[in-house]
Structure formats: structure tokens, C-alpha cells
C-alpha positions as CSV (number, residue, x, y, z in Angstrom):
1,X,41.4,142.8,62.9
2,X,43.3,144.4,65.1
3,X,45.7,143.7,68.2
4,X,46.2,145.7,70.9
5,X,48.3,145.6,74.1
6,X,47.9,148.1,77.1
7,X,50.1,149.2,80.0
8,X,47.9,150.6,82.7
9,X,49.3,151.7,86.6
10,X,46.9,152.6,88.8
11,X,44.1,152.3,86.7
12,X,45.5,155.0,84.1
13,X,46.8,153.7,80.4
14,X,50.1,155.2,79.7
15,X,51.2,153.1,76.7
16,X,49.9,150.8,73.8
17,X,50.9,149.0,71.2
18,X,48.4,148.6,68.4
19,X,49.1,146.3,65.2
20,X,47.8,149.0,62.3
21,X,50.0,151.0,63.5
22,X,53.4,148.7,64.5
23,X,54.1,150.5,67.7
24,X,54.3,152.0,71.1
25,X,52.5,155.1,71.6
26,X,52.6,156.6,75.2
27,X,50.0,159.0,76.9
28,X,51.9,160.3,80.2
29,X,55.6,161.1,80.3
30,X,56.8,158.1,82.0
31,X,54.7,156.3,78.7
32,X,56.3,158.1,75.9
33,X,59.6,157.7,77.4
34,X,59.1,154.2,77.7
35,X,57.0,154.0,74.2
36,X,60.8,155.5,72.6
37,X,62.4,152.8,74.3
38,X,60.0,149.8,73.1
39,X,59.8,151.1,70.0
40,X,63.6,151.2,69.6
41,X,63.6,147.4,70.2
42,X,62.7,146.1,67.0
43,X,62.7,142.5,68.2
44,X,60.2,143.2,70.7
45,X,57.8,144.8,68.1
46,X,58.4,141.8,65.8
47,X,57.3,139.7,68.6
48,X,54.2,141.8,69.1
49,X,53.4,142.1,65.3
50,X,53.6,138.2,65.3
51,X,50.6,138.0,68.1
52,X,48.1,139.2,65.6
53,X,48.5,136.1,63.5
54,X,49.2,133.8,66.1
55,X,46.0,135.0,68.5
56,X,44.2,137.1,66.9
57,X,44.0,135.4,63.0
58,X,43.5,131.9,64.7
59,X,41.1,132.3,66.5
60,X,39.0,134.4,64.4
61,X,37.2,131.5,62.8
62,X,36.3,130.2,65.9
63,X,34.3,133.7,67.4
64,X,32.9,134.5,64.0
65,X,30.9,131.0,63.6
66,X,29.3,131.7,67.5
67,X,27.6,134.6,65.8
């Protein structure tokens, strides 16, 4: 399982965070730049770590037995 959180602007991704990896990577210069600065906020990427158990794990069970 994995979580993953997107920035798009006009349609174009220029940063995501991913959970296997534990941070920000960017894809245009304005997302790098802001990737460094996400990724130097190591509450913030606590936070986002946290969503993979608290969305992701829950609600695992719950998609799986639909199948």
C-alpha cells in the first residue's frame, strides 16, 4: 500500500509526495524548489507519513472484501 499526494497547476504535476519513499519530489523548477522546502519540514512529512495508516490502512479491509 502506498500513499500518494499530488500538486498539479494547470493540469501539469509538479510535485508529489509518495509514502515508500517519505518525501517530496518535484518535476518543474517551481516543484523542486518547493519539494526542498516541504521536505525540510519534517513535521509536515510526519503528518503525511501518518495518512497512510490513518486512510489508507483503515480502509483497506473495507475495499478488499468488495472484491
Amino acid at each position: 500500500i502506498e500513499f500518494i499526494y499530488s500538486y498539479y497547476y494547470n493540469k501539469v504535476e509538479y510535485a508529489r509526495f509518495t509514502s515508500s519513499l517519505g518525501k517530496f519530489v518535484g518535476f518543474t523548477q517551481y516543484g523542486l524548489k518547493q519539494a526542498d522546502y516541504w521536505n525540510s519540514d519534517t513535521s509536515y512529512l510526519a503528518q503525511l507519513n501518518a495518512e497512510k495508516e490513518r486512510y489508507c490502512l483503515h480502509n483497506i479491509g473495507i475495499w478488499f472484501s468488495n472484491i
